[in-house]
C-alpha positions in Angstrom: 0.0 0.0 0.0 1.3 3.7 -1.2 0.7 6.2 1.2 0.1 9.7 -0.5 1.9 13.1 1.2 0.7 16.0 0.2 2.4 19.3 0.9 0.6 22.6 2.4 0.3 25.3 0.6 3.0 27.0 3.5 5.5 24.5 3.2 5.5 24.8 -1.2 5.6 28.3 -0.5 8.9 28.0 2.2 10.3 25.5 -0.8 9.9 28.4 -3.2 11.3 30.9 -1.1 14.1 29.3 -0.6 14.6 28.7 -4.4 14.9 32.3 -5.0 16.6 33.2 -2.3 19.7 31.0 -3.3 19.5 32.2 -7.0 20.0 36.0 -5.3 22.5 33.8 -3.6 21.2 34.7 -0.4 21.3 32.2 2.6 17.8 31.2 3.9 19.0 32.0 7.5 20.4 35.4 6.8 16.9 36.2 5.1 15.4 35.0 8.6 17.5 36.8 10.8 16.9 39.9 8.6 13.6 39.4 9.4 13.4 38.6 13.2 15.9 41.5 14.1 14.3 44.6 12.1 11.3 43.3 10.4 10.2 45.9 7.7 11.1 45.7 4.4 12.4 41.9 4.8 8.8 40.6 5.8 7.1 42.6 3.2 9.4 40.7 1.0 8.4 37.2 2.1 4.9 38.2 1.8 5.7 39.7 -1.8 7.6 36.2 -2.5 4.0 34.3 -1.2 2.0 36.5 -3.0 4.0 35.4 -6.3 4.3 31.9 -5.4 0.7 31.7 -5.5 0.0 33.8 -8.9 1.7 31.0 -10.6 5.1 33.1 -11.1 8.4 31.2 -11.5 11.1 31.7 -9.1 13.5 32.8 -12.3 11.0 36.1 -12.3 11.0 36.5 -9.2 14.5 36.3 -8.6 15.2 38.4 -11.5 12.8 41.3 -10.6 13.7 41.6 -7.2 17.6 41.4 -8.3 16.6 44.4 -10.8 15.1 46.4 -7.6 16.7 49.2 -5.7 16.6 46.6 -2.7 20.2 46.9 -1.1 20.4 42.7 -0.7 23.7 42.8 0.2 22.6 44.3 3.6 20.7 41.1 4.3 24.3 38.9 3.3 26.4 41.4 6.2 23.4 40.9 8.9 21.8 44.1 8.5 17.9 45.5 7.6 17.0 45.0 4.4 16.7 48.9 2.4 16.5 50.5 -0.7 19.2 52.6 -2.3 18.7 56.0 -1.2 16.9 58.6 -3.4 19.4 61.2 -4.8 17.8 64.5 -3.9 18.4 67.3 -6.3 19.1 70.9 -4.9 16.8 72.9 -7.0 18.7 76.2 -5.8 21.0 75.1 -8.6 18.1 74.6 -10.9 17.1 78.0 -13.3 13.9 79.0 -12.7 11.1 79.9 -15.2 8.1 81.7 -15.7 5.4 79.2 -15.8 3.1 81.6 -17.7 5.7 81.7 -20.7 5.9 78.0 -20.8 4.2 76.3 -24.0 1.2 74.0 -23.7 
């Protein structure tokens, strides 16, 4: 007699996870740590990760778009919280200013 195993929906999801986190080449246990010790961004990424497990996405994409991201990963690889790049922030003293009312529609 065969006995028949299926998986949970949680644990396929954990399996898939994990898939994309080593073709970021990110450890699974720096990913957790990342997300006990400061939360934010690192659990909305798990949940993203879920959310795309479940629309049927493959882990290439996945991998790929969050690699293309402004997600600083390599925080997660030295034990830090997981961030984005910082926004350059232009000084617009520097910019010349116009006269919006001359300005062509």
């Amino acid at each position: 007699m065969k006995t028949i195993v299926k998986s949970s929906p949680e644990k396929e999801s954990k399996i898939f996870e994990a898939e994309v986190l080593k073709l970021l080449h990110i450890e699974q246990w720096h990913f957790n740590y990342s997300i006990d010790q400061y939360k934010g961004y690192a659990i909305l990424l798990r949940n993203w990760i879920k959310d795309c497990h479940k629309q049927g996405q493959t882990t290439f994409d996945v991998a790929n778009t969050i690699h293309k991201s402004t997600l600083l990963l390599d925080n997660i690889r030295e034990g830090q919280a997981l961030c984005f790049n910082p926004i350059v922030v232009m000084n617009t003293k520097i910019l010349p200013k116009i006269n919006v009312n001359t300005v062509s529609k």
